[in-house]
N, C-alpha and C positions, 0 to 999 in steps of 0.2 A: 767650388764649394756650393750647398745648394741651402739656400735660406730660408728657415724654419718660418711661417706666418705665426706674427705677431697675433700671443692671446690676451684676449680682455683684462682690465686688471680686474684681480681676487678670482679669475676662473683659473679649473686646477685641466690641467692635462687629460686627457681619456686614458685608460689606460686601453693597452690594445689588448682585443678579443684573444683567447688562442683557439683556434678550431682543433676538438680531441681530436685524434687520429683513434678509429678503432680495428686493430687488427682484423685481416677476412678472416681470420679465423674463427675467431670472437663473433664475427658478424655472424656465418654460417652456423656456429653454434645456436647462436638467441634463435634464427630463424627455426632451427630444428626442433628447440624446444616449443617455439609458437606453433610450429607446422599442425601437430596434433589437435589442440585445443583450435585452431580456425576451422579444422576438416570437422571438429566434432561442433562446434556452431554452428556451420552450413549446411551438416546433414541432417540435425536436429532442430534448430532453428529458422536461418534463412530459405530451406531450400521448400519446408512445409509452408512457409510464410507465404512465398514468392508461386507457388501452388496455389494455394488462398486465396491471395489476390488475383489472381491470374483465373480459376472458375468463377470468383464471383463477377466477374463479367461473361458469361457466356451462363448459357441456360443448362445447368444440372441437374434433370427428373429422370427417375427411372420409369416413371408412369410415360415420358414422352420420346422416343428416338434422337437420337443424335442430339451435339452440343453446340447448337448453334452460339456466335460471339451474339451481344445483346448491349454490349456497354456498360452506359451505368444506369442502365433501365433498375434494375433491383434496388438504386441506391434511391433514384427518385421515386418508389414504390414504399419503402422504408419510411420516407418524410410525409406519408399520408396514413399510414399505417396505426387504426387508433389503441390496439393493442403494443406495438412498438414505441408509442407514444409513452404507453401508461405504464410500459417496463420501465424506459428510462425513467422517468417519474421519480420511481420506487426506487430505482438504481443509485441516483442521485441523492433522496433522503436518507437511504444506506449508507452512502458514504460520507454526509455529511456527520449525519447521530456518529460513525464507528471512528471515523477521525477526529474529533474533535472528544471524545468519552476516553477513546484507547490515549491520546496524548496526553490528555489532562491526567488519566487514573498511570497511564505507565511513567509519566515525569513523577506525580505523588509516590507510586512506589521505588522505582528509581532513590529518591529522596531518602526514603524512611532507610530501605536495603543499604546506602550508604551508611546512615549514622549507626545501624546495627554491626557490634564487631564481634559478637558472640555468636556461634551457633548462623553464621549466615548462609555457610553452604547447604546447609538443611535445608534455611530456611528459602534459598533461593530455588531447590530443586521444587520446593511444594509447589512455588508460586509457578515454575515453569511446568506444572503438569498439567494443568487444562491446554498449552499449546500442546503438548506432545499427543493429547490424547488424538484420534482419527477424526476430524468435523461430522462421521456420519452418527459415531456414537455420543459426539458432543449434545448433537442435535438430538437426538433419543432422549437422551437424560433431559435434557430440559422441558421435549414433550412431556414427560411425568409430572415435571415440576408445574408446567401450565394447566396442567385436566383439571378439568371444570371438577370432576366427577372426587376424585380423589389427590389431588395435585397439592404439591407443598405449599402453593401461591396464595389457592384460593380459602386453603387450611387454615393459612397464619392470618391472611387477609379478615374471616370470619371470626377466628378466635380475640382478636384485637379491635372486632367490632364497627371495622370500616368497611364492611359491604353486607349488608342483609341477607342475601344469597349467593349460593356458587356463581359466576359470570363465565360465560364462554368470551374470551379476549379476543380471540381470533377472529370473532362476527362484527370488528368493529377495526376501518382500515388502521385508524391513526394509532392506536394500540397496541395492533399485525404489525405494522412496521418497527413500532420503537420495539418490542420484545425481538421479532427476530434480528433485530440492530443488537439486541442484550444478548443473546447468545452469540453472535459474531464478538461481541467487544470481549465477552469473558474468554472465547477461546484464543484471540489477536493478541489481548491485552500483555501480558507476558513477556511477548516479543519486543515489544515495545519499550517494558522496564528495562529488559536487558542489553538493550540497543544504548538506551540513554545511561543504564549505571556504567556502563562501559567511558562511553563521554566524562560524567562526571569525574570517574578515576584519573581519567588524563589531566584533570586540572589541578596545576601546580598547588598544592597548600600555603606555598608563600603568597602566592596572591588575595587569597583571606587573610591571613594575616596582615598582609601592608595595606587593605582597603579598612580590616579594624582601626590600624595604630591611625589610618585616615577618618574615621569618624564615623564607618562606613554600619549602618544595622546589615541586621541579615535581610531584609527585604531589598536595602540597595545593592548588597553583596551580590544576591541573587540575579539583579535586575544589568547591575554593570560590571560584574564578573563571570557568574556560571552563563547564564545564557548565551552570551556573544562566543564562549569554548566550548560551549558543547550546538553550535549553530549546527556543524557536519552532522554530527549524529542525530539532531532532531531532523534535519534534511533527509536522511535514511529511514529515520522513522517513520516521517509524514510520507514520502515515496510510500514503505511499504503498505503501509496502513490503507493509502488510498488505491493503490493496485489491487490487495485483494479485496478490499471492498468494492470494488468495479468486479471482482469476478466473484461474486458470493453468490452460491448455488444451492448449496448440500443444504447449509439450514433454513432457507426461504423453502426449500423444495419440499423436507423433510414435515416442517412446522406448518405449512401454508398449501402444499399442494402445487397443485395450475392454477390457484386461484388468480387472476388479475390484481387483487388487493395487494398480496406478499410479491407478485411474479416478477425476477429481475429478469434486466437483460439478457445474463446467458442462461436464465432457464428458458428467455424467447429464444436462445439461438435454438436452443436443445431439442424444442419443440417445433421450432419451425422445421430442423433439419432435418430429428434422427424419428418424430412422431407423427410432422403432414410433411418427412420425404419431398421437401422443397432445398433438396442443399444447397445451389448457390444461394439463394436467398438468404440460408443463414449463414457462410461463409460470408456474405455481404454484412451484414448484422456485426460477426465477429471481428471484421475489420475494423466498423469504427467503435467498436469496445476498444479495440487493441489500440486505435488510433487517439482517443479519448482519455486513458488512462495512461499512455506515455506525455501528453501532450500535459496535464493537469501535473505528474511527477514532473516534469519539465520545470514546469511556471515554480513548484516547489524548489527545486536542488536553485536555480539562478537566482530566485530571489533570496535566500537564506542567503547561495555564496557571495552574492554580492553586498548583501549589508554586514559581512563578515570582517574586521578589520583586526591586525595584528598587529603588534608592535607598538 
């Protein structure tokens, strides 16, 4: 007979693992259904990626013959580069003004959209209409609203007596940037409520409840209930939010031109690539956009899920 080792006293047993057994059937099934969706990521995704990266090390000009390999010559050309310089710049106060304006105003209307029980689907369809609309015609309509000449801005601004004359807002950087931040946050914003009322719906209404009969205001409610349940979804928010503020184009481009003031990074790729015809260079460019705005959603999703705690 073979004798069980003696366990500590007050420890309990393990209980043993059971390994699923999944039929090949089953197996060949899952795979057939992934099969599609990985061919359509690698033809759409990985394979233009892995292109990408792959020219921006060799020399791509149609002004010059052949594609000689070069390395990472174009990367260290990039780090001297005082227009590439002055994109990121811009790039970075973009995303800081639209993530931080889009979270604050899309938790606030999250918020309100909750407590309203009448008439919400209206009212949520209104709110999501500046995202539906196209960024190019976003951007138009607010060029209107900005004209020095005739523009709602400098209309209301005049008629209420806080500026003497029409102002061109555009001739002055700090200004260029936070407006074309306002039209990115007004078309983003949206998305952002609907990301978080979503969150908010999942949290259980017993737990307001038992943090009240605990003593608990709305402000703590807020502070040690909503927030730690809805950590996922503001995780998804602040990802989104900062992704395409790393790729804001249409209305820098629209509102601002080529100007250096407004000019983000991927209007330098746009320019480097498709208007001085340097494409690996901006294939280079586009890399650490792409590399920069994963890496910053990154630092977001882990820290959210790690100070996440259940139960």
């Amino acid at each position: 007979m073979t004798q069980q080792a003696a366990l500590p006293v007050g420890a309990m047993p393990r209980p043993e693992r059971r390994r699923e057994v999944v039929p090949r059937d089953e197996r060949w099934l899952g795979l057939a259904f992934a099969a599609p969706v990985v061919l359509l990521m690698a033809a759409l995704v990985f394979v233009p990626l892995g292109l990408t990266l792959w020219d921006s090390l060799h020399r791509v000009d149609p002004m010059r013959p052949g594609t000689p390999f070069i390395g990472l010559q174009h990367y260290i050309d990039l780090m001297s580069d005082t227009n590439v310089r002055q994109a990121w710049l811009n790039t970075v106060a973009y995303v800081i003004i639209a993530v931080v304006l889009e979270t604050l105003g899309g938790l606030g209307a999250a918020l309100l959209l909750q407590r309203i029980r009448v008439g919400r689907r209206w009212l949520l369809a209104a709110v999501i209409l500046p995202w539906a609309l196209p960024p190019v015609v976003n951007a138009i309509v607010w060029m209107w609203i900005y004209n020095p000449s005739y523009g709602l801005l400098d209309g209301a601004l005049l008629r209420f007596g806080l500026i003497s004359a029409p102002r061109v807002w555009f001739n002055y950087r700090a200004t260029a940037l936070f407006l074309v931040s306002l039209v990115h946050v007004w078309r983003m914003m949206p998305l952002t409520a609907v990301i978080l009322l979503a969150a908010l719906q999942s949290v259980p209404r017993e737990l307001y409840e038992a943090a009240k009969l605990d003593g608990a205001g709305p402000v703590q409610a807020f502070m040690h209930v909503t927030l730690p349940l809805i950590a996922g979804g503001l995780a998804i928010a602040l990802s989104q939010s900062t992704v395409f503020a790393f790729n804001l184009f249409d209305e820098a481009w629209i509102l601002g031109g080529s100007s250096l003031d407004t000019r983000t990074v991927v209007a330098q790729v746009y320019m480097s690539a498709f208007q001085n015809l340097h494409f690996s260079y901006g294939m280079a460019l586009s890399v650490l956009v792409m590399v920069a705005s994963c890496l910053v959603s990154l630092v977001y999703v882990m820290r959210v899920y790690r100070e996440t705690r259940y139960g």
